[in-house]
N, C-alpha and C positions, 0 to 999 in steps of 0.2 A: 166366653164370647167368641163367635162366630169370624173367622177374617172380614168377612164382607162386612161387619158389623163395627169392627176396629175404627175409630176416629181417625182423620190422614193428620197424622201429628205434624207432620212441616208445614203444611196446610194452616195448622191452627196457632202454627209457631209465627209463621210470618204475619198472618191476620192481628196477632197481637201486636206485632213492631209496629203495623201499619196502622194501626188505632192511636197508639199509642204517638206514633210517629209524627199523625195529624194533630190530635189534640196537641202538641208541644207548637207545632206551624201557627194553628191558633191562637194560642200563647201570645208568640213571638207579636201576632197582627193585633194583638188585643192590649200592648201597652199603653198605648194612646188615649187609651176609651176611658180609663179614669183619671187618666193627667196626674195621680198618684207616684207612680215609679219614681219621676226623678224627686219630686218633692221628698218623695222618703230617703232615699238615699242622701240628699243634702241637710237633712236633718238628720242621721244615722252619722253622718262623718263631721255634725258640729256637736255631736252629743260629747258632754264632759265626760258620760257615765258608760253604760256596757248597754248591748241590744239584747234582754230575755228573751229566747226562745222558748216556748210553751204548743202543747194540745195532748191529744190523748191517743191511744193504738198506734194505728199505721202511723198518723201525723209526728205524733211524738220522734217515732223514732226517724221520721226524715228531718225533722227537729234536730234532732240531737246532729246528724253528720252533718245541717247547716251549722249548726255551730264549731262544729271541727273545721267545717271550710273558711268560716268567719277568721277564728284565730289563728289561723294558716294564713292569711294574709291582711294581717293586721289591723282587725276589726276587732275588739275585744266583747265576746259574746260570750254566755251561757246558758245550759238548758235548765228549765226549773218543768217538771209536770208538773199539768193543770192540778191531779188529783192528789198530789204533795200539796200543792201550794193552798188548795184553800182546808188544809190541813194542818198549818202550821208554816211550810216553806211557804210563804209570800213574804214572809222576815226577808227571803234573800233578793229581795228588789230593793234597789238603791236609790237615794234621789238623784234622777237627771238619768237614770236609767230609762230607755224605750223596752217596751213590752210588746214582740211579737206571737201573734196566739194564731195557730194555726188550725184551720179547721175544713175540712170539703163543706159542710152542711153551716156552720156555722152558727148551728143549733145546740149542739154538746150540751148536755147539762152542767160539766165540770166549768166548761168555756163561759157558757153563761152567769153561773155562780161568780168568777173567777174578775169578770169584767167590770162591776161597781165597785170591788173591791180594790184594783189597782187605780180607777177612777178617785176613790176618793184620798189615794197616796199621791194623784199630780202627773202620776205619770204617763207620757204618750202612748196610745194604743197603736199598734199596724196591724189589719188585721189581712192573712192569706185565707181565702176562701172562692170558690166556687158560688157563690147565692150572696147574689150583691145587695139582697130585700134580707139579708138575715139580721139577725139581731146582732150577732159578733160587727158584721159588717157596717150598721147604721151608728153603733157605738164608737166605731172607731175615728181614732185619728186622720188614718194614713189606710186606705184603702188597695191590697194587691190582688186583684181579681186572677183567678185559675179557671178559666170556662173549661168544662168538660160538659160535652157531648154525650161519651157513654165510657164506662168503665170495659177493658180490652174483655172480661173474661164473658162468655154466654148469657149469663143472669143477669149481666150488670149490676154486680153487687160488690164484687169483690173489689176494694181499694188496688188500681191497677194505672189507667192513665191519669188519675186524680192524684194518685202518689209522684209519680212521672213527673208530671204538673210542678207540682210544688217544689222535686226536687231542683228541676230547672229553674224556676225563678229563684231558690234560693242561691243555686249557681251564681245568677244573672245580677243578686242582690248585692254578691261577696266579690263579684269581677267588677261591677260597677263601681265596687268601695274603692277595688284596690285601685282605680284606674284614676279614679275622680282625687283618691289623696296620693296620688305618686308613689305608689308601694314599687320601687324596685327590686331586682334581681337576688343585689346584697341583702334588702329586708328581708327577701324570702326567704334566704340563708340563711339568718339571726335566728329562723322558725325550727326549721331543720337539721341541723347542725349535724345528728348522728344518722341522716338518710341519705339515700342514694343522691336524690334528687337535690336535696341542700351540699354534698360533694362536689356536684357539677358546680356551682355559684362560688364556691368558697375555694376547693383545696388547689392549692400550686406546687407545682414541678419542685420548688424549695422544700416542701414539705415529704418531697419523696427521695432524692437524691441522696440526700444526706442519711439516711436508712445504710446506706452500702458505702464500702471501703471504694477507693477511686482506683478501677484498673486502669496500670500504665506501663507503658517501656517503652523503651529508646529505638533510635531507627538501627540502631546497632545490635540491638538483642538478640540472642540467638534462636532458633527458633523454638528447642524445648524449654526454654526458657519464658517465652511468648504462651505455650500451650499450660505450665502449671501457673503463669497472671491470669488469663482467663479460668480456667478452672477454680483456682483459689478463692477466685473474687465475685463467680458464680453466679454472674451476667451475662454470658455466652459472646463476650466481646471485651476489647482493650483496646485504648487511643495510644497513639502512638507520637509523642511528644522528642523534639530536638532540645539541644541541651540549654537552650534560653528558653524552654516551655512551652516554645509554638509549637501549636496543633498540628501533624504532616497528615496524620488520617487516622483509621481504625481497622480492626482489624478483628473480625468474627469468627466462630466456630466455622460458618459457612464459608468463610474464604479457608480455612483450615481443610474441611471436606473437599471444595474445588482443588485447590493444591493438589491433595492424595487423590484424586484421579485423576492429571494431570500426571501421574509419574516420575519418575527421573530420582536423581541424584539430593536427597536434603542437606547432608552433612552440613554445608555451608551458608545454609538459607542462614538470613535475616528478618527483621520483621520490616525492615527496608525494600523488600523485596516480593511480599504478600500484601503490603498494606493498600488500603482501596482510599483514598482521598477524595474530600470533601465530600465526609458523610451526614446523613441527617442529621442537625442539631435542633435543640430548643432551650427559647432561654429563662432560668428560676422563674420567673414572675409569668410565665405561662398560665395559665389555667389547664391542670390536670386532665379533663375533661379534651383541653384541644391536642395537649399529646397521645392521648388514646387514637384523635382522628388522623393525626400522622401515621400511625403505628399500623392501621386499616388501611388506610391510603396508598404507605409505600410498600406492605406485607411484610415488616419488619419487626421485632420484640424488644430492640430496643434505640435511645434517643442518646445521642451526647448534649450534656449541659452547658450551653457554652454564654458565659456574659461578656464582655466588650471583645471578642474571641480569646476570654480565657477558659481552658476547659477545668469545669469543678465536678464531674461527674457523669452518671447515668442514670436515667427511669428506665425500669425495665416492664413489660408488659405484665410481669407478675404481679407489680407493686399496685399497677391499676387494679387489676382481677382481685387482689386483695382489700380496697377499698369498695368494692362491689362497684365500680363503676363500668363494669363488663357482665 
């Protein structure tokens, strides 16, 4: 191929967003037109049972990640394909389960097959399609129209803003659920317990502290004395506690480095005599997550624990980077 002949690829990259971009604006203007949306959702959130998700190719598998978004925020959904199902999986529809079938054309022969057959188990139809005269769509219960215009790629063949489409409403299906039944923060935590994202919701300052041995010494300490508590305890710091256990301050690597340039005479130092008072605390019942934004905030690696100001410890910035929340 000739250069002058070369497609302008950024050209054809942005043409796609913006296709794509509109079709979705469309969407958003087009809930209204079947007066369907919220009926479906208030029927999806008094159902006793589960929402099947159902279609074929493309659909299917934007199918399937609606269902991963459903049960992520506590919608209890599964994907059943059309062409299992009238195979034998239609066993897996329950009573009082709703049956969403997803289709652009709404023509499918699998979809078509598929739709007398949950009709005559009772169960409610919703159907997502493109072609509001389709058969999927006249049979249904609960109507989610995806107008597409044109699909992003040249021929308009290629399932491209029709997939778009779909994936957004079912976005919009699973945001509506969570909103309309009160799915909070903590729910969402119950979901993800071993991910980043469920981390942020759940884990606290108590749950990190206690990991490491508690650096301390007195205002008396001497200073190499001060240098192998931090070292030992391999936090890069040590609080500095009077003989009734009040807090005087802390006392880091970095105040260790300033000292030694700083020059002079050590023999005599104490940690009475280095220590920086009233340093950043946080206290157990923190959320993990907001001593991170300390630790950014004041460019520091670590937090003193401190509850009605008694000191129980440290989080150190490692402990976060170890729970992946960095």
């Amino acid at each position: 191929m000739k250069p002058e002949d070369k497609p302008d690829i950024l050209s054809i990259a942005r043409q796609t967003i913006r296709i794509e971009a509109d079709t979705l604006m469309a969407l958003a203007d087009s809930l209204d037109d079947t007066g369907d949306f919220q009926a479906c959702v208030e029927a999806v959130a008094a159902s006793q049972g589960r929402l099947v998700l159902t279609g074929i190719g493309k659909s299917a598998i934007v199918a399937q990640k609606i269902v991963a978004t459903l049960n992520s925020t506590g919608t209890p959904a599964l994907f059943l394909h059309a062409a299992d199902a009238i195979h034998g999986d239609i066993g897996m529809i329950r009573p009082y389960d709703l049956v969403l079938c997803i289709s652009k054309s709404g023509e499918t022969a699998e979809i078509r097959v598929l739709i007398p057959l949950v009709k005559n188990f009772g169960n409610p139809i919703i159907a997502m399609t493109a072609n509001r005269q389709s058969t999927l769509a006249r049979q249904s219960d609960y109507l989610l129209w995806t107008p597409v215009e044109q699909e992003a790629d040249p021929n308009n063949l290629a399932p491209t803003s029709s997939t778009a489409a779909q994936m957004a409403l079912g976005d919009a299906l699973a945001v509506a659920l969570l909103a309309y039944k009160g799915f909070s923060p903590g729910d969402f935590a119950k979901f993800h317990p071993g991910g980043a994202l469920g981390k942020q919701l759940y884990l606290r300052v108590r749950d990190l502290y206690v990991l490491h041995d508690r650096p301390v010494v007195g205002p008396e300490t001497p200073l190499n004395e001060v240098i192998l508590e931090i070292s030992s305890k391999r936090l890069g710091a040590t609080a500095v506690l009077d003989d009734a256990g009040h807090l005087l301050g802390v006392i880091t690597d970095g105040d260790l480095r300033r000292m030694l340039q700083r020059g002079g005479d050590f023999s005599g130092t104490t940690a009475r005599d280095i220590l920086s008072p009233a340093p950043r605390s946080i206290g157990p019942d923190a959320l993990a997550v907001d001593a991170l934004a300390m630790l950014r905030q004041y460019s520091i690696t670590q937090l003193l624990v401190l509850e009605n100001d008694a000191y129980l410890g440290m989080v150190h910035l490692h402990d976060l980077v170890r729970e992946g929340l960095v």
